[in-house]
gemmi code that builds the backbone of each chain (N, CA, C; Angstrom):
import gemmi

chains = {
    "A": [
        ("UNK", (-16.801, 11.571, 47.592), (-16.829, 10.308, 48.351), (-18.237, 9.764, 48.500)),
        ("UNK", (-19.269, 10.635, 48.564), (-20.209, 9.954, 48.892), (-20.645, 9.465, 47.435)),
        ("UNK", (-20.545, 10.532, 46.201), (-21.157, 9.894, 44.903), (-20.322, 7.805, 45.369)),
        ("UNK", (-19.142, 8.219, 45.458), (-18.387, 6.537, 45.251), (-19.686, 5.992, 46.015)),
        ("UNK", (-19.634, 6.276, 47.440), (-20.872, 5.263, 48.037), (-21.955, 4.715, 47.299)),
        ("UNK", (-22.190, 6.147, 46.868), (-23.789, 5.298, 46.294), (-23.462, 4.798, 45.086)),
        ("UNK", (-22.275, 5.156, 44.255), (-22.216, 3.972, 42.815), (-21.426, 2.728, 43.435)),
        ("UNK", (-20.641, 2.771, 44.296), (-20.287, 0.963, 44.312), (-21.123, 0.053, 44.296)),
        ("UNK", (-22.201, 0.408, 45.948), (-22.812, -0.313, 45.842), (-24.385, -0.702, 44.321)),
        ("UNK", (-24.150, 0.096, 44.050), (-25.010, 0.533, 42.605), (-24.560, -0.262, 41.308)),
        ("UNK", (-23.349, -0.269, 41.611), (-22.479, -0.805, 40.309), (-22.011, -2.195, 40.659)),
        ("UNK", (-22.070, -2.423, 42.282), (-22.308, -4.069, 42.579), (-23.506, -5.174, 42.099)),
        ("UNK", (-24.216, -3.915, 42.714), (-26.010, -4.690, 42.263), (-26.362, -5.108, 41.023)),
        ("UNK", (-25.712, -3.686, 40.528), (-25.953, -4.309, 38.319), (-25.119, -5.315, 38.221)),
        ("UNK", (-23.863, -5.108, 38.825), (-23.105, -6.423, 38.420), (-24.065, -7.572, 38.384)),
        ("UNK", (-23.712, -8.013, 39.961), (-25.117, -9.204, 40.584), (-25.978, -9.404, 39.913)),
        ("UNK", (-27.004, -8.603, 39.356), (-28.330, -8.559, 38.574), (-27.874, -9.292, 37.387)),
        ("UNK", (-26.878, -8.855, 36.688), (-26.292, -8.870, 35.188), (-25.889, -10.500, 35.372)),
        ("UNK", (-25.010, -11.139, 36.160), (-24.675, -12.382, 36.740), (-25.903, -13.082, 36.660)),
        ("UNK", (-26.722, -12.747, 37.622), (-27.771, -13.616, 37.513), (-28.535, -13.896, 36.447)),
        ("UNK", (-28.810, -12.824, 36.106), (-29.252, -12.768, 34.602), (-28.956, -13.700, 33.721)),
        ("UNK", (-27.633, -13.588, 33.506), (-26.815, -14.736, 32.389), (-27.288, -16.033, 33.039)),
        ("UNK", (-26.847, -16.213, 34.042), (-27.008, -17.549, 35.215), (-28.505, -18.262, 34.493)),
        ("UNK", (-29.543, -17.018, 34.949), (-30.445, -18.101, 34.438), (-30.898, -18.050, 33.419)),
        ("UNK", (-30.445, -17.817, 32.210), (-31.110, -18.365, 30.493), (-30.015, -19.353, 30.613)),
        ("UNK", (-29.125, -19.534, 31.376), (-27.617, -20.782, 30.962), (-28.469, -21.695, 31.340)),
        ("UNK", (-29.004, -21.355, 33.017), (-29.338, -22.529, 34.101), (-30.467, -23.125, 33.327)),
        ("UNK", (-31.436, -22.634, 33.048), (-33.014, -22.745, 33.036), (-33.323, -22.643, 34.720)),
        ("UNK", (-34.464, -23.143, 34.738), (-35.506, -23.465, 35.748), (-35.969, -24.763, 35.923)),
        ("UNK", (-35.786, -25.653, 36.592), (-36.331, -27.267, 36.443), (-38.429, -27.050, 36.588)),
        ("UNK", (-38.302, -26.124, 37.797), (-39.912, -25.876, 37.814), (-40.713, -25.604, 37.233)),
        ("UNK", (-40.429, -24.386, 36.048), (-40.640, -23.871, 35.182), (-41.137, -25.166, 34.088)),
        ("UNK", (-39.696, -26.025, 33.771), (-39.104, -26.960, 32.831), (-40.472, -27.769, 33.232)),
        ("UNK", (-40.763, -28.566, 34.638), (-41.436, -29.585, 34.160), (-43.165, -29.038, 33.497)),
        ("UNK", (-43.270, -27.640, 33.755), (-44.780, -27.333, 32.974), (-44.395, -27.575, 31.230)),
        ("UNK", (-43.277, -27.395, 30.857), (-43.083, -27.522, 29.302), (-42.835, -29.001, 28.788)),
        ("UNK", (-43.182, -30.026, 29.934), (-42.401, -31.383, 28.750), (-43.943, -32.312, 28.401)),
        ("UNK", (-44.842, -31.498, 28.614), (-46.382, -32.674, 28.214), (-45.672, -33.014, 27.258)),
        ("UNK", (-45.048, -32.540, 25.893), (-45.131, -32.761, 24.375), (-44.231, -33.546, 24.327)),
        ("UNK", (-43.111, -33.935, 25.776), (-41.730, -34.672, 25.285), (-42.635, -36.378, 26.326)),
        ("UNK", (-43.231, -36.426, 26.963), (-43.430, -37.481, 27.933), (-44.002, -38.222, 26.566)),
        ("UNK", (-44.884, -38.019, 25.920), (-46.145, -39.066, 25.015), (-44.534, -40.195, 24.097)),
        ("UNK", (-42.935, -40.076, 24.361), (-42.113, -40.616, 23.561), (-41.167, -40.665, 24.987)),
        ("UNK", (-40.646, -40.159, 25.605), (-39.417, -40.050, 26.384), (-39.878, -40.276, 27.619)),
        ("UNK", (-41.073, -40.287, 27.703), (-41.320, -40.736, 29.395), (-41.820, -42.087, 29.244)),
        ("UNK", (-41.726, -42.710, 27.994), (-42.317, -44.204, 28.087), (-41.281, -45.571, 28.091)),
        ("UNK", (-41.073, -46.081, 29.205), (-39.934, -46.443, 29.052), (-39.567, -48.120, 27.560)),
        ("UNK", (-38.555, -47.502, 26.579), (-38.971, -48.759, 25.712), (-39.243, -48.428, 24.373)),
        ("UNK", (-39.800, -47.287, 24.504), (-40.772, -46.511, 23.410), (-39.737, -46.430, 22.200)),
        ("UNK", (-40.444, -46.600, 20.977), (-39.947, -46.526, 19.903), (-40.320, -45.304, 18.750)),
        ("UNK", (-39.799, -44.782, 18.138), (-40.245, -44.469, 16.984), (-40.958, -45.128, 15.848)),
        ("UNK", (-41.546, -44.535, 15.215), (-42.046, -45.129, 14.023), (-41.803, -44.702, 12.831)),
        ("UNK", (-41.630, -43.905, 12.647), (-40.518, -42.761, 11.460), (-39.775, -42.001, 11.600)),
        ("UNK", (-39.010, -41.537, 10.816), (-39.093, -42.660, 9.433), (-38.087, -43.515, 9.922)),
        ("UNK", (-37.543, -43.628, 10.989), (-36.677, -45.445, 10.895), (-37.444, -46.377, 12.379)),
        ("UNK", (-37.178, -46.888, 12.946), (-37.603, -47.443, 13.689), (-36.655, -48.105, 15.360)),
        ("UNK", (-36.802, -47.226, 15.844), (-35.516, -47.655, 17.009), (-36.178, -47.077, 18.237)),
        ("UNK", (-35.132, -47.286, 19.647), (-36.197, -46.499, 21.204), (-35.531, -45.574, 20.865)),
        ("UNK", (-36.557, -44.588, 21.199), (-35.841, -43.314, 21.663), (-35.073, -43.162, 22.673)),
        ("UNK", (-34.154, -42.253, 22.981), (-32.944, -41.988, 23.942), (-33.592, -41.616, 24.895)),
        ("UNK", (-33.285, -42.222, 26.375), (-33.223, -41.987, 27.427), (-32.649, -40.526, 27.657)),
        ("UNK", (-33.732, -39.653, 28.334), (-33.041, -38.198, 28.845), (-33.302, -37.567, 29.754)),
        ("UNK", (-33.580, -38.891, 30.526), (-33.678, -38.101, 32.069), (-32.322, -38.209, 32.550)),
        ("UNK", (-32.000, -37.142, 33.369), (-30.088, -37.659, 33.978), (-29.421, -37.178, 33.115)),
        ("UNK", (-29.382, -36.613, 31.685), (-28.710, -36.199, 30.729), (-27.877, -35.072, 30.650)),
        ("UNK", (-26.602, -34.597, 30.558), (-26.315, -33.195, 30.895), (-27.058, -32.053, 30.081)),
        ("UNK", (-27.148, -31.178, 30.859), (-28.104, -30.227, 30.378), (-27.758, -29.555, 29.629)),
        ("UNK", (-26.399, -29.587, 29.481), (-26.025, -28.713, 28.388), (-26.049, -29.300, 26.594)),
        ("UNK", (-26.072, -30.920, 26.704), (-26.296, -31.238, 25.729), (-27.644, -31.744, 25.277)),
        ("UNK", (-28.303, -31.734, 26.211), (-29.782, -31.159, 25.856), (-30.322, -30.469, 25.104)),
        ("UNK", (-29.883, -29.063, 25.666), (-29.783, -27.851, 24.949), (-29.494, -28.094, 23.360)),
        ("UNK", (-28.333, -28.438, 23.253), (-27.509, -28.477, 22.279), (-28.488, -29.185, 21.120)),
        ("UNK", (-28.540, -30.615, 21.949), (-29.563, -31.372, 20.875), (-31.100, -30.575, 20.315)),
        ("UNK", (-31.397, -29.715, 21.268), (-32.544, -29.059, 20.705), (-32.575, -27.621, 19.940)),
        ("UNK", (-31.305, -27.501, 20.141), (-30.902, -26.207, 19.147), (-30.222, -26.674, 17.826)),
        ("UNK", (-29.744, -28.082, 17.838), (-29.719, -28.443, 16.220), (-30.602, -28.913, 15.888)),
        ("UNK", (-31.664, -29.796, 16.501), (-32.709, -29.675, 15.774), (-33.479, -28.768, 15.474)),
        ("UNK", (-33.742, -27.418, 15.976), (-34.608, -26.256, 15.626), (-33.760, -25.717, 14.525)),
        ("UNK", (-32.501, -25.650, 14.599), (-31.735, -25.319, 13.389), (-31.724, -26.340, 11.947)),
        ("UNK", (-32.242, -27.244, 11.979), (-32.185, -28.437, 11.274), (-31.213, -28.914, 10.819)),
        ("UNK", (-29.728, -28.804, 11.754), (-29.061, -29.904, 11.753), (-28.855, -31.308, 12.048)),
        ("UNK", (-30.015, -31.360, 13.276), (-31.009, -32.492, 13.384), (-31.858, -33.040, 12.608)),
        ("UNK", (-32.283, -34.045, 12.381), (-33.324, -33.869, 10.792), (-34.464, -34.741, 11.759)),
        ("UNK", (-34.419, -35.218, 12.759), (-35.819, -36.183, 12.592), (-36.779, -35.427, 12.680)),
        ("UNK", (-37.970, -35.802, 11.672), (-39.195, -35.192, 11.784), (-40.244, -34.360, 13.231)),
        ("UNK", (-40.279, -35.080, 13.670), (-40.524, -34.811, 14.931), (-40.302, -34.031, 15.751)),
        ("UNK", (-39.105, -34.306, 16.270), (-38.412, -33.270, 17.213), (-37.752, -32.018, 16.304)),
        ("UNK", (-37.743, -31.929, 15.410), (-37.499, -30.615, 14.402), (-38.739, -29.848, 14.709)),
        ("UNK", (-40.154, -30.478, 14.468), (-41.336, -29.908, 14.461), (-41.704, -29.177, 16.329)),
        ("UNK", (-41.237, -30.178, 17.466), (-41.244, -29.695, 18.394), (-40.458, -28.812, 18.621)),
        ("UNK", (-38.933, -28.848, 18.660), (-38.046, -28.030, 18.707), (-38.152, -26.371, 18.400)),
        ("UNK", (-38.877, -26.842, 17.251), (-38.924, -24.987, 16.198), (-40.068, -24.566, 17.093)),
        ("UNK", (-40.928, -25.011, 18.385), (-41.752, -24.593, 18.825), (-41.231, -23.715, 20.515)),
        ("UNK", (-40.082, -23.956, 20.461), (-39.678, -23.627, 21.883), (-38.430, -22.241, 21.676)),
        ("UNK", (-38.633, -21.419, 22.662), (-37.823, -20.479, 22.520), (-36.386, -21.087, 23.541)),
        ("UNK", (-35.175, -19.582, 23.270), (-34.102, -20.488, 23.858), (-34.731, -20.620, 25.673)),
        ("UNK", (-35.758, -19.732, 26.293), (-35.537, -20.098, 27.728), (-36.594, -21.698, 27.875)),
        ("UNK", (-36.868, -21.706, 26.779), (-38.008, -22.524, 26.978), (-37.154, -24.638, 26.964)),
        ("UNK", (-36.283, -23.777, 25.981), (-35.148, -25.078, 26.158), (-34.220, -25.137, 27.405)),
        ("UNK", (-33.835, -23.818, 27.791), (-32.975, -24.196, 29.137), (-33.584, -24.711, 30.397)),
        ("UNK", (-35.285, -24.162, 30.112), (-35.838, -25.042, 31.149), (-36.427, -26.506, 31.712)),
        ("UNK", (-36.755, -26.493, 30.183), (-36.950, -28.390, 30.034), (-35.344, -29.314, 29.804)),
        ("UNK", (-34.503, -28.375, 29.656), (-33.001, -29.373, 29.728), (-33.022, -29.154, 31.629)),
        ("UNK", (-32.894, -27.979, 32.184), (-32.979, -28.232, 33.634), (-33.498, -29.057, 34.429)),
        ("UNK", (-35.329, -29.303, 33.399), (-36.055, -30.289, 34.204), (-35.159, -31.485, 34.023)),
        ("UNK", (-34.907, -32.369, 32.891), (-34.720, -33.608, 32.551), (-32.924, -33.805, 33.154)),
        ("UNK", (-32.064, -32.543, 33.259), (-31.030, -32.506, 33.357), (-30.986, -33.106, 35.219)),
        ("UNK", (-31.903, -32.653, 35.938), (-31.802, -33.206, 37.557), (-31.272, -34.333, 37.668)),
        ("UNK", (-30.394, -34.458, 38.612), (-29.991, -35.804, 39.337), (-30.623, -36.467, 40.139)),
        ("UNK", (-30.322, -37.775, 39.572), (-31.781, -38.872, 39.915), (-33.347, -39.381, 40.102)),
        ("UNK", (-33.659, -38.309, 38.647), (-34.569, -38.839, 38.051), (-35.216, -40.053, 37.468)),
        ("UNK", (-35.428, -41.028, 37.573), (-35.760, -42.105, 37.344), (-37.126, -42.632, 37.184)),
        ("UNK", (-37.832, -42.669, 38.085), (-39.437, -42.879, 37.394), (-39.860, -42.877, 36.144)),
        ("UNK", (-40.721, -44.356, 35.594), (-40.886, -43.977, 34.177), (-42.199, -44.804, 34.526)),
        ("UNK", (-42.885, -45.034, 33.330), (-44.372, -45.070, 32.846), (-43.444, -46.844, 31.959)),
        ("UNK", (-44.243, -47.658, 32.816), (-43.818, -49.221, 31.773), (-44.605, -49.359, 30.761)),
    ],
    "B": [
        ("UNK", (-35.173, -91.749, 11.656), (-34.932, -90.846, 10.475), (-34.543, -90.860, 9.831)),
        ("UNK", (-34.871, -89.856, 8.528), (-35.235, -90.119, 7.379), (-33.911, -89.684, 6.639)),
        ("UNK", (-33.217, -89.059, 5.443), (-31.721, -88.089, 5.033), (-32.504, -87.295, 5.102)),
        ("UNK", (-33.572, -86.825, 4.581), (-34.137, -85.815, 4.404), (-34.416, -84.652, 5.642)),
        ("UNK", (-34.915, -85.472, 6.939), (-35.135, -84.471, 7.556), (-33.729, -84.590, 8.425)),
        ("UNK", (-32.843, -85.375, 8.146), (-31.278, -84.738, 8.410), (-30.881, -83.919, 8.367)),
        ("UNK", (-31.101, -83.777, 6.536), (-30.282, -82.617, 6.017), (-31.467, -81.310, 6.518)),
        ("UNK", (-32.290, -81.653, 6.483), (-33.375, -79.893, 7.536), (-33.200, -79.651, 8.778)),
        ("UNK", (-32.681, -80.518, 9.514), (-32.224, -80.854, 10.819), (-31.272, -79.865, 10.592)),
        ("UNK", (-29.821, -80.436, 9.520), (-28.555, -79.746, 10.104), (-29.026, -78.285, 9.330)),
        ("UNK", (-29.863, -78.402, 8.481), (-29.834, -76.525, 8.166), (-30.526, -75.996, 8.843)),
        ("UNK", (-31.480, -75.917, 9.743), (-31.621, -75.347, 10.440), (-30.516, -74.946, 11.762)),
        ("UNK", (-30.043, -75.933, 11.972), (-28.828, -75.848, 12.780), (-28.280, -74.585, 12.392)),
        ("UNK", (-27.655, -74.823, 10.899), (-26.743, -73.698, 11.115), (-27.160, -72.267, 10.385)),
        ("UNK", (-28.805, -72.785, 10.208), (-29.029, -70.864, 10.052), (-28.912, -70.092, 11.624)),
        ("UNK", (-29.732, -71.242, 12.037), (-29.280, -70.712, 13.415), (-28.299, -70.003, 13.636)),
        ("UNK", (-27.121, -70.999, 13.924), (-26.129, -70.558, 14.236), (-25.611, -69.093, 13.528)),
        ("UNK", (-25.783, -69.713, 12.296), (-25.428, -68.183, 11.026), (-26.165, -67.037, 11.782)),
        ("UNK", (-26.776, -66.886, 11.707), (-28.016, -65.849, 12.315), (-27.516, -64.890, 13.405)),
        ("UNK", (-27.269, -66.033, 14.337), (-26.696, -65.506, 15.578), (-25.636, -65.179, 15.575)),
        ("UNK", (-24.820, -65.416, 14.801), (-23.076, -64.902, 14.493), (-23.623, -63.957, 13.707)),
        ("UNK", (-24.189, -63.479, 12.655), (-24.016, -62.167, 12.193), (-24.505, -61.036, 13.020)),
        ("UNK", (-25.462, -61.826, 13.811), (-26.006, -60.404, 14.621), (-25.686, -60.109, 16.146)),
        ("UNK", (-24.999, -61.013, 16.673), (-24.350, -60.613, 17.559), (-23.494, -59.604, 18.185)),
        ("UNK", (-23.393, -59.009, 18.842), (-22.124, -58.170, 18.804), (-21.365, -58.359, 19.697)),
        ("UNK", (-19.908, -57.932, 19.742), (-18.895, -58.464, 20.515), (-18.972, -57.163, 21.562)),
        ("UNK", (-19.307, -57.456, 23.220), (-18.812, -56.585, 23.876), (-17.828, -56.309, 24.055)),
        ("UNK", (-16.875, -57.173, 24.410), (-15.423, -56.691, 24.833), (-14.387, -56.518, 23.343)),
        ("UNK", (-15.002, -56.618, 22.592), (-14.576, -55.694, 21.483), (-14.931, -54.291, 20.894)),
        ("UNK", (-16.112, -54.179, 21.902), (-16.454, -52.843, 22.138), (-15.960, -52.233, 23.219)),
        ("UNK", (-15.795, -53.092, 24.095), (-14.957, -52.048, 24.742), (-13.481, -51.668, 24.586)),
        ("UNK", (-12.843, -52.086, 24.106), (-11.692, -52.335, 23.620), (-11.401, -50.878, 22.378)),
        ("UNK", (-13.043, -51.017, 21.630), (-12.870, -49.704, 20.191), (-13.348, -48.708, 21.087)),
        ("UNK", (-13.983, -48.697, 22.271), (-14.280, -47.268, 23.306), (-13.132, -47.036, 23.790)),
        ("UNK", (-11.856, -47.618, 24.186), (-11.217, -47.250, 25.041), (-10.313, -46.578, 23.983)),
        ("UNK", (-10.627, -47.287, 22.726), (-9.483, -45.819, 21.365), (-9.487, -45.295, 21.737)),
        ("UNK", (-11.488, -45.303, 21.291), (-11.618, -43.915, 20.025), (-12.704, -42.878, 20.856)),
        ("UNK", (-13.647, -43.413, 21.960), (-14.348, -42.309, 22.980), (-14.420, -42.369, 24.270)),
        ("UNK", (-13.618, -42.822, 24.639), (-13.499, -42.517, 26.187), (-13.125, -41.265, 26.701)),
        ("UNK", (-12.166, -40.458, 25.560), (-11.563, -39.318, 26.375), (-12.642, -38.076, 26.529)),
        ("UNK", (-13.425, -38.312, 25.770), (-14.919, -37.099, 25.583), (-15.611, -37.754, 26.749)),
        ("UNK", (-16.655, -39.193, 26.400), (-17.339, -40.022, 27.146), (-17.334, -40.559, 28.184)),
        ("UNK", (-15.762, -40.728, 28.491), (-15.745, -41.488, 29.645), (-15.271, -43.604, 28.940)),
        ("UNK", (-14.677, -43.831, 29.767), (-15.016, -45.397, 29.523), (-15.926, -46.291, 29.446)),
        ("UNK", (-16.451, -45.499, 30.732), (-18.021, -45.968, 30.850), (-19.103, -45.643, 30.798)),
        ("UNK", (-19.021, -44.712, 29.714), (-20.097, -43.561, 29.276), (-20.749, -42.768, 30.066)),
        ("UNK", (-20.135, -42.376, 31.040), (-20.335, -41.572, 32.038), (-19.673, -40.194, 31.832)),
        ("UNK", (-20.005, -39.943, 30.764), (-19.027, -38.516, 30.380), (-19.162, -37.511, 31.939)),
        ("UNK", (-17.893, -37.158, 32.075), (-18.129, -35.577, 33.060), (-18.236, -34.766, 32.520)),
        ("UNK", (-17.669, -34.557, 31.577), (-18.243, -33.243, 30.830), (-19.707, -32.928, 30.164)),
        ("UNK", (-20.288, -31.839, 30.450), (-21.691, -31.251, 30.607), (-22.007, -31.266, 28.577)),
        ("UNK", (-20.749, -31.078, 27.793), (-20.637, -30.883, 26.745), (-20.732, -32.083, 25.971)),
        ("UNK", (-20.379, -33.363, 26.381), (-20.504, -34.509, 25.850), (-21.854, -35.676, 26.528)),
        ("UNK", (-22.652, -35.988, 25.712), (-23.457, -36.677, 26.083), (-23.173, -37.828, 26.827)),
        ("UNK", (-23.747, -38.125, 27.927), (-23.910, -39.294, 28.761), (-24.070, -40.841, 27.549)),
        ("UNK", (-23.545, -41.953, 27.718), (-23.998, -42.986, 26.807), (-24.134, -44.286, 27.507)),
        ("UNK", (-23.772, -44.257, 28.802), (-23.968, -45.379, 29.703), (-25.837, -45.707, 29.839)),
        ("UNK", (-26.154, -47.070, 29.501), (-27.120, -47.339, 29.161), (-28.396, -46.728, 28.957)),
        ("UNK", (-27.695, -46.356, 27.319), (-28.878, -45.355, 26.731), (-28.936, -46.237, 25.626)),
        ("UNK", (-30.333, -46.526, 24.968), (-30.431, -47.593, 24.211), (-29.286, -47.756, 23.455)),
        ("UNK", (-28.991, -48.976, 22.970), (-28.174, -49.678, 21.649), (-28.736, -49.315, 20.591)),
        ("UNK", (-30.274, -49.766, 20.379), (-30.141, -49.048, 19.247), (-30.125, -47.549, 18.375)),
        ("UNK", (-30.565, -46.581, 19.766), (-30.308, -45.572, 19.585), (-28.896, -44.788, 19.030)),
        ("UNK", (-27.918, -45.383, 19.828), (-26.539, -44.951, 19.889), (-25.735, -45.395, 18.107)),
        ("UNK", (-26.448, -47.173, 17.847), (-25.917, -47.668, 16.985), (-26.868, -46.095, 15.939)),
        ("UNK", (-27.737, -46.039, 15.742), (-27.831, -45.305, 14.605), (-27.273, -43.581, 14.314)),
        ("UNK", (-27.353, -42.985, 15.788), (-26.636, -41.989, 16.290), (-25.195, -42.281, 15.264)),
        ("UNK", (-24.456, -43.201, 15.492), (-23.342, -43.566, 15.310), (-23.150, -43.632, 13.450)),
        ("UNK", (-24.829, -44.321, 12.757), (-24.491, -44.533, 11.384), (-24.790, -43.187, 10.777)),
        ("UNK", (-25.722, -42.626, 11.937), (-25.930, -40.919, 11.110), (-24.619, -39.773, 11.004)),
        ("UNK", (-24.267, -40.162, 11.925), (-22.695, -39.600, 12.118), (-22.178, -39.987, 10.755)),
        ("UNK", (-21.651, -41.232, 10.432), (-21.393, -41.428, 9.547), (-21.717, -41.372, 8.231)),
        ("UNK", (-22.531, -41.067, 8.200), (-23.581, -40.916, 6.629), (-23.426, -39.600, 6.706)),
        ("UNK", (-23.388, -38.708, 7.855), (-23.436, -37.363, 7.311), (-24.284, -36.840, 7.636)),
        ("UNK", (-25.478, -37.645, 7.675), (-27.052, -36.981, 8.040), (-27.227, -36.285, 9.218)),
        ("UNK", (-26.275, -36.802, 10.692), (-26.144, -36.222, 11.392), (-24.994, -35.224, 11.431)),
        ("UNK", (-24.861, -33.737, 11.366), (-23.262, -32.920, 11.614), (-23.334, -32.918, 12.176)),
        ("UNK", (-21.858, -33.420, 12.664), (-20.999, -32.341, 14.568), (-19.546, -32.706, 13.772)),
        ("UNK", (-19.144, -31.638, 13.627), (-17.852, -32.122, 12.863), (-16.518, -33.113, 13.546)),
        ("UNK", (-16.855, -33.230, 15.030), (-16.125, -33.872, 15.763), (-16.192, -35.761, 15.829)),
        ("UNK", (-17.701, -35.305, 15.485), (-18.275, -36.854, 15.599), (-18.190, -37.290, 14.180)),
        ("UNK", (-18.029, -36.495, 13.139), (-18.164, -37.634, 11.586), (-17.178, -37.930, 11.596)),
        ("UNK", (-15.584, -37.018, 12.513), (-14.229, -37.843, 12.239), (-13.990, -39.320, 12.858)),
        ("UNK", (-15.156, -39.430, 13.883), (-14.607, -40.656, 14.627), (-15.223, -41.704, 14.081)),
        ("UNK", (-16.682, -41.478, 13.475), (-18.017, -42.403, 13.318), (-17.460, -42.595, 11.854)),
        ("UNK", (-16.650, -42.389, 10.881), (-16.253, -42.328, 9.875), (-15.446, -43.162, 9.518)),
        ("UNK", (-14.916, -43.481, 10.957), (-13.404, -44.084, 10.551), (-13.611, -45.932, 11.462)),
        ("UNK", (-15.320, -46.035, 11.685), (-16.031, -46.845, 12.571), (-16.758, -48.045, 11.244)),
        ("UNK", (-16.102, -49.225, 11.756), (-17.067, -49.711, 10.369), (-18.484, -50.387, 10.928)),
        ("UNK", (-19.248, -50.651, 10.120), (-20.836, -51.147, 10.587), (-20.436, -52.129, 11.988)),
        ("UNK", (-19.894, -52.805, 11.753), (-19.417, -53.721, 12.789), (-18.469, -53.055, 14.517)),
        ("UNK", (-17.947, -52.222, 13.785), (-17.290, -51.638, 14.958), (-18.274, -50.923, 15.889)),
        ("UNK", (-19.719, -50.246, 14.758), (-20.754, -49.347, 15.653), (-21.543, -49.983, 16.283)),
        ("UNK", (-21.653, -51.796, 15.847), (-22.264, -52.448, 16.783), (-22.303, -52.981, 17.765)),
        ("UNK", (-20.909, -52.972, 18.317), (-20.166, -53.544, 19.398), (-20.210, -52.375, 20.435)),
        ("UNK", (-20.211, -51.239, 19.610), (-19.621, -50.236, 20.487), (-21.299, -50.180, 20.978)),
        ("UNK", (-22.241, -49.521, 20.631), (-23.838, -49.456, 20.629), (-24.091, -50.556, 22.229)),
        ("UNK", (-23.311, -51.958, 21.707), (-23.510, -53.174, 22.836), (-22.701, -52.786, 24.054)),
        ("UNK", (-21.871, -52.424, 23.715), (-20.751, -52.378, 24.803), (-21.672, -51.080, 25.927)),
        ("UNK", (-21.597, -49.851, 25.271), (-22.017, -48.802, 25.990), (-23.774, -48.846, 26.875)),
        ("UNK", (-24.439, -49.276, 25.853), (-25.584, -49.028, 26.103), (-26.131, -50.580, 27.756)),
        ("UNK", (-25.181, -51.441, 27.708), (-24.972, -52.161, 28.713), (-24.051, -51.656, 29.916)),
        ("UNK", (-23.258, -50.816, 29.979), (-22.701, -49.716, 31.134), (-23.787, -49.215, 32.171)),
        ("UNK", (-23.548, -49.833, 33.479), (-24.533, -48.705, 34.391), (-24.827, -47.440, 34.383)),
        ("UNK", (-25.753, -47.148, 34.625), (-26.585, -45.666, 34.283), (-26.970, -45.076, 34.904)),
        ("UNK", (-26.796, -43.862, 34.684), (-27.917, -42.300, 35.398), (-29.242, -42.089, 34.629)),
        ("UNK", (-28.932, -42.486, 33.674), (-29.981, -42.329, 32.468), (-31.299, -43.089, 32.557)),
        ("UNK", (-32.619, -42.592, 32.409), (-33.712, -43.302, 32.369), (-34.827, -42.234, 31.731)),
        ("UNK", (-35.818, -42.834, 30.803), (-36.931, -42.470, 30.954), (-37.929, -41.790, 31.809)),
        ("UNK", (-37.945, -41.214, 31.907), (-39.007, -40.000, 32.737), (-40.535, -39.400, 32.270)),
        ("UNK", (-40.976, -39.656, 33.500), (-42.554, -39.262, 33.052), (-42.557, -37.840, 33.266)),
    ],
}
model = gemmi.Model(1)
for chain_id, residues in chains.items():
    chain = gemmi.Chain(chain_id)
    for i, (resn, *xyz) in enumerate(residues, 1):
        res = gemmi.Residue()
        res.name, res.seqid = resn, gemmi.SeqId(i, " ")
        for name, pos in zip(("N", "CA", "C"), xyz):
            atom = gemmi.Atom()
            atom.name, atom.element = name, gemmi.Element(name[0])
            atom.pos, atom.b_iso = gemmi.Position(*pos), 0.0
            res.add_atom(atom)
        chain.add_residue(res)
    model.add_chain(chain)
structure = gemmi.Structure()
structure.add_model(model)
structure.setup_entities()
């Protein structure tokens, strides 16, 4: 009886730990997130901003964006199912926590502030 | 006046006009091809709830319109999206591009 004592609560904690664990490479970190986006603001924090190659259009708004397709978008571009130049080249630079945390940052509700 | 600057008169008129009819796009004929063919992922009003489908309520037009031709060309995969963007003609992606990207928004630029 007493071994049970000390593994429940033992085998709760790993649980918990293990939970959290997963929780946050899913979640990211928004705090974390906003030290990683210098490289995304010089295009996505300008509001208007266009590309210049190779076609010519604004870039997508991604503040407010779900975070999970954030993610998504930056794991096909590191995979290069994405093709634009650019964000392929940034992308292949970020590991996966490094994406769950800048999708956390940009993923917050009611973000809005931009640079005219 | 003169025939001459008549007849430059009325052509300009109707490049004009020409101009503006080809490049126009029809909103409520975009909304009409959203309520097909992506509302049930997106939302109507591009307000997708689901975490899995991108938000499209005023996120640029022209972003979305090319989103939409890469889909279609192929250049972009998601095998979900070349069935819909496939079956979308140039005209249909421009309405839709107008329609959505004019929808109120969560979406903005961020510093």
């Amino acid at each position: 009886m007493i071994k049970f004592r000390v593994l429940v609560p033992a085998l709760a904690a790993a649980l918990a730990a293990g939970t959290a664990l997963a929780q946050g490479a899913s979640a990211g970190d928004p705090t974390k997130g906003s030290q990683k986006v210098q490289m995304c603001q010089g295009c996505h924090g300008i509001e208007g901003w266009r590309t210049a190659f190779p076609e010519v259009y604004r870039v997508p708004k991604i503040a407010g964006q779900h975070q999970a397709y954030l993610v998504k978008a930056l794991q096909a571009y590191k995979s290069g199912e994405r093709t634009h130049p650019s964000m392929r080249a940034i992308a292949a630079s970020l590991a996966d926590n490094d994406m769950a945390d800048v999708a956390a940052y940009y993923g917050q509700p009611g973000l809005k502030a931009a640079v005219k | 006046m003169t025939l001459n600057s008549r007849i430059l008169i009325g052509l300009a008129v109707a490049a004009a006009f020409g101009a503006g009819g080809a490049r126009a796009a029809d909103v409520a004929a975009g909304q009409a091809k959203a309520k097909e063919v992506c509302a049930a992922c997106h939302g109507i009003d591009g307000n997708s709830p689901s975490p899995d489908f991108p938000k499209l309520a005023g996120q640029h037009g022209d972003y979305l319109a090319k989103a939409l031709r890469d889909y279609k060309a192929g250049t972009r995969k998601n095998a979900i999206m070349a069935g819909f963007a496939g079956a979308l003609s140039a005209k249909d992606i421009d309405n839709l591009a107008a329609y959505y990207s004019a929808q109120p928004s969560v979406l903005a630029a961020k510093y």
